[in-house]
C-alpha positions in Angstrom: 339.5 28.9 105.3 339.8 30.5 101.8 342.1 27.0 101.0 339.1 24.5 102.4 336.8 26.2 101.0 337.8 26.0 97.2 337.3 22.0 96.9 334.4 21.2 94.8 331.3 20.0 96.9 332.5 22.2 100.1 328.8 23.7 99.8 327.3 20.0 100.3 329.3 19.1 103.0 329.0 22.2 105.1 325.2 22.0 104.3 325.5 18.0 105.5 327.6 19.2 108.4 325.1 21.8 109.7 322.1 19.4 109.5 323.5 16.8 111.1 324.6 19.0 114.1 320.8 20.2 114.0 319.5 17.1 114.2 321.3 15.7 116.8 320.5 19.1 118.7 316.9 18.3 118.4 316.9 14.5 119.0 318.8 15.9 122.3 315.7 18.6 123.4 313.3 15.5 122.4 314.7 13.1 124.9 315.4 15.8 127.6 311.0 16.5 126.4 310.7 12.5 127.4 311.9 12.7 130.7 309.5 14.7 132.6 306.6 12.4 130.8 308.4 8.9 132.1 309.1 10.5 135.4 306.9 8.4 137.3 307.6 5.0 135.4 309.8 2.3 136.9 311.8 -0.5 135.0 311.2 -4.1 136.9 313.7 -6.7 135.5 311.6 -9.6 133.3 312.6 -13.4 133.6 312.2 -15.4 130.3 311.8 -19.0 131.0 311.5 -22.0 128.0 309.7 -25.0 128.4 310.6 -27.7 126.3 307.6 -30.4 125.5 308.3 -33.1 124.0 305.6 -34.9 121.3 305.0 -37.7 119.5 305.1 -38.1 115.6 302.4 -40.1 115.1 298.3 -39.3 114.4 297.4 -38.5 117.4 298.7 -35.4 118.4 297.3 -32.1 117.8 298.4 -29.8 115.3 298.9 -26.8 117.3 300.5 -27.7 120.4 
């Protein structure tokens, strides 16, 4: 450890390292927080459909269509 420990900015990146482990820790206890909330909620599977309507260029049609 002594020899990994001696490289300049060591500090910063076991400060980096240690944060980043704590805040994936947390995101984890937030989401395991969700689930008892969303318990009761069911996901249904959505259809998207296009309709394609075709206009005419000219003077007579409206704007917003």
């Amino acid at each position: 450890m002594s020899i990994v420990a001696n490289f300049q900015g060591f500090k910063y990146h076991a400060l980096s390292s240690f944060c980043e482990w704590l805040m994936s820790f947390t995101f984890s206890l937030f989401f395991a927080s969700m689930i008892f909330e969303l318990r009761n909620y069911e996901l249904e599977s959505v259809k998207i459909r296009r309709i394609v309507i075709a206009h005419e260029n000219n003077e007579q049609t409206p704007l917003l269509a």
